[in-house]
C-alpha positions, 0 to 999 in steps of 0.5 A: 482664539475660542471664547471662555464660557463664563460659569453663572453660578446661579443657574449651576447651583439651581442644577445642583438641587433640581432632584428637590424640585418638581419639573412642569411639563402640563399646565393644566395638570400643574393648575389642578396640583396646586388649586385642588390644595388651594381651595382645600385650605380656603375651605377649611381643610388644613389648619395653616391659613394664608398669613398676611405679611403685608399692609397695603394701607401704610405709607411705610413698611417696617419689615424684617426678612428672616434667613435663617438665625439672621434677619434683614430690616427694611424700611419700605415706602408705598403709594396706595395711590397708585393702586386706584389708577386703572390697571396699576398693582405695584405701589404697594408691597404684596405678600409673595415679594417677602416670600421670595425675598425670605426664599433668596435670604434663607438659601444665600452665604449670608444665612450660613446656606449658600445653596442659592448665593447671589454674590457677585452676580448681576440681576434684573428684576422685572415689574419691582414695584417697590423694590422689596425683592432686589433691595434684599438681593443687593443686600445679600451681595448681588454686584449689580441690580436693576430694579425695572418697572414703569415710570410711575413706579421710579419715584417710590422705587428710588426711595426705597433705594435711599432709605436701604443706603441710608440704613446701611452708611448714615453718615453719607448722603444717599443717593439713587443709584450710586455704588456701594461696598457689600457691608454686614449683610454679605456678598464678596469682600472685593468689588463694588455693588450697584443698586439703580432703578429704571423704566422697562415697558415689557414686549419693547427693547429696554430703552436704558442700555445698561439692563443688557450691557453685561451678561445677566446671572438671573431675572427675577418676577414677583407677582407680576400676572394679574390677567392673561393678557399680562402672561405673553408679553411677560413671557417674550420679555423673560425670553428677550432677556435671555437671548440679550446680545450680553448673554451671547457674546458670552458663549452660552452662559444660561441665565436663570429666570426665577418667578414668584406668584400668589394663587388666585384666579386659576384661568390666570395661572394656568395661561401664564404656565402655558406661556411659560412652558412654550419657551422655557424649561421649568420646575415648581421649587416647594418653600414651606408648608406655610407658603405651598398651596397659597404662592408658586415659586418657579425656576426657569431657564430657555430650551434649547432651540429643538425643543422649542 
């Protein structure tokens, strides 16, 4: 009996609209793009100026993530404590988390598009941090979320959880992990979805088996290179995700990688696209004149085993 190709309605539906999107196939050439309007505008040259969505300051976050005519209101809890420890980035929420997140809720069923829904689909997200990106992908109806990151991280990413599904049903005791009904902020009608946070050290097998237990729709990253040390290790983590045996017993379903990150060193960008492009296919997705020229948001998906 041959197997059925599950369709990942992700990655068809990022195939529907790659005519708007610009192909990398440079490093060098896509770093001298985005850079050449970067310190255009740090200089002075235009009349938008980076805007600052976030507090890293607070203990707790109030923010509202814009779709369209509708808004989501997340309550996000920080530990700026955990930014002094050497190496650590993730306690506190960084602009480039609201504006993929505003990305993911502008385009979904939810906000009237649908050109990018998320509904029923299992996602993964790697160095979550707080959370922000896959709370608002479980809330636009994603079936199942991992939020990943070191074991540091899981007391505030767990609290985050709590606070979403108190929001959402006060009159029931929260909890971590525990599976919820899509409600107003859309996905399907039928099923359940699940929201659960844990450890996953990038260039090592996930120790907890339920991140590669069924086949993954997308991965998602915000954020996450600071150095080109972390570029590499990230890269073979996407790629391993990829290839997770879930995914191949599934007859070829492609799972989409899409990767959000603010510009800052261009040494960095530039390794981390190099990285990148060494195994996957990629195109460079323009947002808004508010946000090109200061973030980068990638599609991605492997290549095929001849072209790599």
């Amino acid at each position: 009996m041959s197997l059925v190709k599950r369709k990942n309605k992700i990655f068809e539906q990022i195939q529907s609209r790659l005519s708007e999107y610009i192909r990398i196939t440079d490093a060098e050439e896509e770093v001298c793009e985005l850079y050449s309007v970067y310190y255009s505008r740090e200089e002075g040259g235009s009349s938008r100026s980076k805007q600052n969505r976030v507090d890293s300051r607070k203990t707790e976050l109030d923010l509202e993530i814009k779709g369209g005519k509708r808004t989501l209101s997340l309550t996000i809890n920080q530990n700026p404590n955990i930014n002094g420890e050497l190496g650590q980035t993730g306690g506190v929420l960084w602009n480039s988390s609201v504006i993929m997140s505003e990305f993911f809720a502008q385009h979904s069923e939810w906000a009237g598009d649908g050109s990018l829904d998320v509904g029923e689909t299992n996602i993964v997200e790697l160095g979550t941090g707080c959370g922000l990106v896959g709370l608002v992908l479980h809330q636009l109806g994603a079936r199942r979320v991992a939020l990943t990151d070191q074991q540091r991280m899981m007391k505030v990413i767990n609290r985050n959880i709590a606070a979403a599904a108190s929001a959402r049903q006060p009159n029931r005791a929260s909890g971590s992990s525990r599976r919820q009904k899509p409600g107003d902020f859309g996905g399907s009608s039928r099923g359940e979805c699940e929201i659960y946070a844990t450890e996953y050290l990038w260039g090592r097998p996930p120790e907890d088996l339920r991140i590669t237990s069924e086949p993954i729709d997308m991965v998602v990253v915000s954020d996450c290179v600071y150095h080109e040390s972390i570029a590499p290790l990230l890269v073979h983590t996407l790629a391993d995700l990829c290839r997770s045996k879930s995914n191949k017993a599934d007859d070829g379903s492609t799972v989409s990688v899409v990767v959000g990150q603010e510009l800052r060193s261009d040494l960095v960008h530039q390794a981390f696209v190099e990285a990148l492009l060494r195994t996957f296919v990629v195109y460079r997705v323009p947002v808004s004149a508010d946000v090109d020229g200061f973030y980068a948001l990638y599609v991605a998906w492997l290549k095929d085993e001849e072209e790599q």
